[in-house]
VOGU-3710 file (C-alpha; in Angstrom, 3 decimals, decimal comma):
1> xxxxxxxxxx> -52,327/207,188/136,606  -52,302/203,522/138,040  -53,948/202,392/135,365  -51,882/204,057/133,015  -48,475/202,566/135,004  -50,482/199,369/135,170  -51,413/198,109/131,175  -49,584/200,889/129,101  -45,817/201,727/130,700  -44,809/198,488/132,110
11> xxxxxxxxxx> -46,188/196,454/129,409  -44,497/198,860/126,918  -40,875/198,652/129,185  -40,834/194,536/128,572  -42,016/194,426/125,370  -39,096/197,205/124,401  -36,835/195,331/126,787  -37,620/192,007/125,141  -37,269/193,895/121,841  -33,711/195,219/122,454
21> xxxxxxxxxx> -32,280/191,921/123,951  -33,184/189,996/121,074  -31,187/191,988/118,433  -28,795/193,137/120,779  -26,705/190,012/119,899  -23,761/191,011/122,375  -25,933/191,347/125,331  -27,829/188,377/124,953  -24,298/186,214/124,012  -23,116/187,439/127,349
31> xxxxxxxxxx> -26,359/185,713/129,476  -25,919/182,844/127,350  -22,667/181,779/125,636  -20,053/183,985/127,156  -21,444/183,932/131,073  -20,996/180,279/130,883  -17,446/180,118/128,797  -16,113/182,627/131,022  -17,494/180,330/133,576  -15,986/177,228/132,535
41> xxxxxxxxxx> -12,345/179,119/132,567  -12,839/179,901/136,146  -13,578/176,693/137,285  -11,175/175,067/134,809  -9,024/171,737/136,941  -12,394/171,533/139,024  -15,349/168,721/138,722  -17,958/171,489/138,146  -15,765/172,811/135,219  -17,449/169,666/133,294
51> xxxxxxxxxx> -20,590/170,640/134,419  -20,344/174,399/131,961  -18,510/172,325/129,485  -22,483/170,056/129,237  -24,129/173,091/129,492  -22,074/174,710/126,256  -22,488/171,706/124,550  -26,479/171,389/125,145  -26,396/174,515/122,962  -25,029/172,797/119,453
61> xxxxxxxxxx> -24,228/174,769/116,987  -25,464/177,713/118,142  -22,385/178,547/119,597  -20,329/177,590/116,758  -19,477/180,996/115,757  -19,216/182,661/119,343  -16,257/179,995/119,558  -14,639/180,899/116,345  -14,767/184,354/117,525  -13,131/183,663/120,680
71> xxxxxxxxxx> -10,470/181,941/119,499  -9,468/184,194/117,048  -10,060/187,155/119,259  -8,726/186,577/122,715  -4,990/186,764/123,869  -5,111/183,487/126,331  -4,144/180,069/125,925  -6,733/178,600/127,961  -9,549/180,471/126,141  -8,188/179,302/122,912
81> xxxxxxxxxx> -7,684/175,670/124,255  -11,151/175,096/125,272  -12,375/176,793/122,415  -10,500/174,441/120,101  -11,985/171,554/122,195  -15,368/172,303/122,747  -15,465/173,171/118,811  -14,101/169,248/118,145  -16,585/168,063/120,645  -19,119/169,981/118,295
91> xxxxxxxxxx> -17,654/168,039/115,287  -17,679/171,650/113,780  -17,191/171,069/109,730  -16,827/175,013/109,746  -13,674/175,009/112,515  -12,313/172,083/110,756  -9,924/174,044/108,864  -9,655/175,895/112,476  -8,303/173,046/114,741  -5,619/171,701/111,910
101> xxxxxxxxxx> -3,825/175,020/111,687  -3,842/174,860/115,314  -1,794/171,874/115,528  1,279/173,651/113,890  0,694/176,258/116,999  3,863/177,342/119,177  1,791/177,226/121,851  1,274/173,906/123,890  -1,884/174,680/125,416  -3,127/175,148/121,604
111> xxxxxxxxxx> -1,916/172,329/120,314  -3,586/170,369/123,367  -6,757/172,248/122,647  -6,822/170,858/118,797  -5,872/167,410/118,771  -8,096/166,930/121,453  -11,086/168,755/119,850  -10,229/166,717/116,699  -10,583/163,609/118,676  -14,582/163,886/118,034
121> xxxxxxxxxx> -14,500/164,366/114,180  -11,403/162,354/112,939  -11,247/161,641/109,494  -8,731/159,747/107,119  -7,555/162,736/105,631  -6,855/163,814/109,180  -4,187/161,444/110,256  -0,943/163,078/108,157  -1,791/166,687/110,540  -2,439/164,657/113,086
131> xxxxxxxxxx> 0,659/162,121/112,906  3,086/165,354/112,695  2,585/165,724/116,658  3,854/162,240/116,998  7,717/163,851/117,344  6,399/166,764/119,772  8,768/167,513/122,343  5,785/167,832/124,999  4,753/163,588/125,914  1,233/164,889/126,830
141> xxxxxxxxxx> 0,572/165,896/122,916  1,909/162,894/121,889  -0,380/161,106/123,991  -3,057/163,091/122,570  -1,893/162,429/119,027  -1,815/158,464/119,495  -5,368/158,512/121,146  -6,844/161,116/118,581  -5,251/158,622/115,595  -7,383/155,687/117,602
151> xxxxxxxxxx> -10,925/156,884/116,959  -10,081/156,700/113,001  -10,177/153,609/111,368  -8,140/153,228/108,393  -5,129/151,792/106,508  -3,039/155,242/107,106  -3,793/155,425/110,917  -3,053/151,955/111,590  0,040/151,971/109,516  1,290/155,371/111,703
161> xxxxxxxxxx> 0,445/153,688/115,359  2,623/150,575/113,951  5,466/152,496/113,035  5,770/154,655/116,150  5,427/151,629/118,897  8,837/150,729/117,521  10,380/153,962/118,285  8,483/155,522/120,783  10,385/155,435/124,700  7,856/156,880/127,327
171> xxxxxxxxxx> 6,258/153,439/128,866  2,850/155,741/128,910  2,573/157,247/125,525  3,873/154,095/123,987  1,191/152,187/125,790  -1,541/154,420/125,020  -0,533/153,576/121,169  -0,586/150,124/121,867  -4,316/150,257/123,115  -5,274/153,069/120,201
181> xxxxxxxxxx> -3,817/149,974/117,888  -5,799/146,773/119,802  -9,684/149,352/119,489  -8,677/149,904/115,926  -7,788/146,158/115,060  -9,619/142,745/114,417  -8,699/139,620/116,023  -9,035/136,223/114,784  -6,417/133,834/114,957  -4,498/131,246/117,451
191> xxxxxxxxxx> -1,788/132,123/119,712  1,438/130,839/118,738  3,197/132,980/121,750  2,699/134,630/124,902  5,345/137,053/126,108  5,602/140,506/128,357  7,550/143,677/128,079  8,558/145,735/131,122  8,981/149,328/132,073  11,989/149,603/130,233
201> xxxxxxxxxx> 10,357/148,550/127,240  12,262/145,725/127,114  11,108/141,739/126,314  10,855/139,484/129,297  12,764/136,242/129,725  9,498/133,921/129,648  10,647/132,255/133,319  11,108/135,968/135,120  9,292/135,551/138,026  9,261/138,844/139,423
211> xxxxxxxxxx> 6,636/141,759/137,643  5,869/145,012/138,468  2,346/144,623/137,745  1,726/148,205/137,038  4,591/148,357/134,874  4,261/145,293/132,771  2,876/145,220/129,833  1,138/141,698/128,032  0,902/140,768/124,397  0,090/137,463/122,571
221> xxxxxxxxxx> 1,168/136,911/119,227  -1,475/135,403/116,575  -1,545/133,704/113,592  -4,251/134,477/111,678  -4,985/134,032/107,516  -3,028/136,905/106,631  0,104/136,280/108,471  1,214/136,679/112,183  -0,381/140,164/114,452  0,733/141,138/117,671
231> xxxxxxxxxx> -1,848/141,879/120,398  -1,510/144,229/123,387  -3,813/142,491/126,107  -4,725/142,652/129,741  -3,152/140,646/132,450  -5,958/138,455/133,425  -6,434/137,642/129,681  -2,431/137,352/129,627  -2,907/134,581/132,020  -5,806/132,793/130,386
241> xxxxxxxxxx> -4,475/132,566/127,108  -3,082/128,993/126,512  -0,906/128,488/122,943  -3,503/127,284/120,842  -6,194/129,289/122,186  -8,187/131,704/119,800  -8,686/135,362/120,321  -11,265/137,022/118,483  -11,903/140,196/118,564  -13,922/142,957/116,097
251> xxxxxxxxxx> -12,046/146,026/114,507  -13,224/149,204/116,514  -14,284/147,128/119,693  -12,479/147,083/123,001  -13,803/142,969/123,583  -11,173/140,603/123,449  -13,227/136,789/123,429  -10,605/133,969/124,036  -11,835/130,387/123,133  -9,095/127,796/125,017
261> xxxxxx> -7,559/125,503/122,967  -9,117/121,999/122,462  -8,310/119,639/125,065  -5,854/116,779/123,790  -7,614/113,483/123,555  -5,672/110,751/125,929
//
């Protein structure tokens, strides 16, 4: 009987348990993709939250589908929002279609979830979905929107972040814009005028003394080949930059180089 129990029943109860867990899809989903999902929404606004997030991710494609699923299938923002996200951060070509509809969502957890997710796989073709958050009532989408419409470099997107610096009135999302604009665009040219803009997004007399530094916000105006560009800078650059200087700078970098201007013979 011990022998028996030994190398014929327990052998036979793994191999049959190994057996039924591999095409039992839904059981072996929960141990993998849905422990840790349901995971990461329970530790969601916490550090180890990122930590499920990695773990999802390590899996690729795999979970593709699983994600699809649970977006489509569950009833709660948050599931749908990380789904969105995690499916961007997969640069899934099959959610694609997925994360746009999403934008046009009444819900602002969904809408967070997709622009954010589309962030990771940003295309041209992209930036008119994209560019209709840029009126959302909520700031934190548009803030989304004018960082998502940064990691895509062309004509349409740069045109779009242009257009809505003139009009946009929250100091934060406008600045965001500014800095999507300065990663997406070269530099080369000499700087024909330094001024500042403060928290009210208003130009600074060039001899105000007093700055909120946190709130103040430094540009330089070049001319270049083409014509004149503005460029949103830091302050210690701000403060470098002579008239005459050159800033260079290569489209899709964040490094500004500023040679100083040629000292005048005596």
């Amino acid at each position: 009987m011990k022998y028996m129990l030994k190398y014929v029943l327990i052998p036979f109860v793994v191999i049959a348990g190994v057996v039924f867990m591999i095409f039992h899809k839904p059981i072996v989903r929960y141990f993998t993709f849905d422990k840790t999902f349901n995971k990461l929404i329970e530790n969601r606004g916490r550090n180890v939250a990122m930590e499920y997030v990695d773990e999802l991710l390590a899996k690729g494609l795999r979970i593709e589908d699983p994600l699809i699923k649970r977006y489509e299938n569950s009833y709660s923002v948050v599931d749908k929002y990380y789904a969105l996200y995690l499916l961007g951060r997969l640069r899934s070509e099959k959610a694609a279609p997925l994360l746009l509809a999403a934008l046009q969502s009444k819900e602002t957890g969904v809408r967070a979830g997709a622009v954010r997710g589309l962030k990771y796989m940003m295309k041209p073709e992209y930036v008119q979905p994209v560019s209709a958050l840029l009126t959302d009532s909520n700031r934190d989408i548009r803030f989304d929107a004018v960082t998502t419409l940064g990691a895509v470099d062309c004509p349409e997107s740069i045109q779009v972040l242009r257009q809505f610096v003139l009009r946009e009135r929250d100091q934060n999302v406008w600045a965001r814009a500014w800095l999507s604009l300065r990663h997406l665009l070269p530099a080369d040219g000499t700087v024909v005028e330094k001024f500042r803009i403060n928290k009210n997004l208003q130009i600074m007399p060039a001899d105000e003394r007093q700055a909120e530094v946190g709130y103040t916000y430094y540009f330089l105006r070049l001319k270049e080949e083409a014509g004149e560009k503005v460029m949103y800078v830091s302050r210690p650059l701000w403060q470098d930059a002579r008239v005459g200087a050159r800033l260079e700078k290569k489209a899709e970098t964040d490094e500004l180089r500023l040679v100083p201007a040629p000292e005048k013979s005596q």
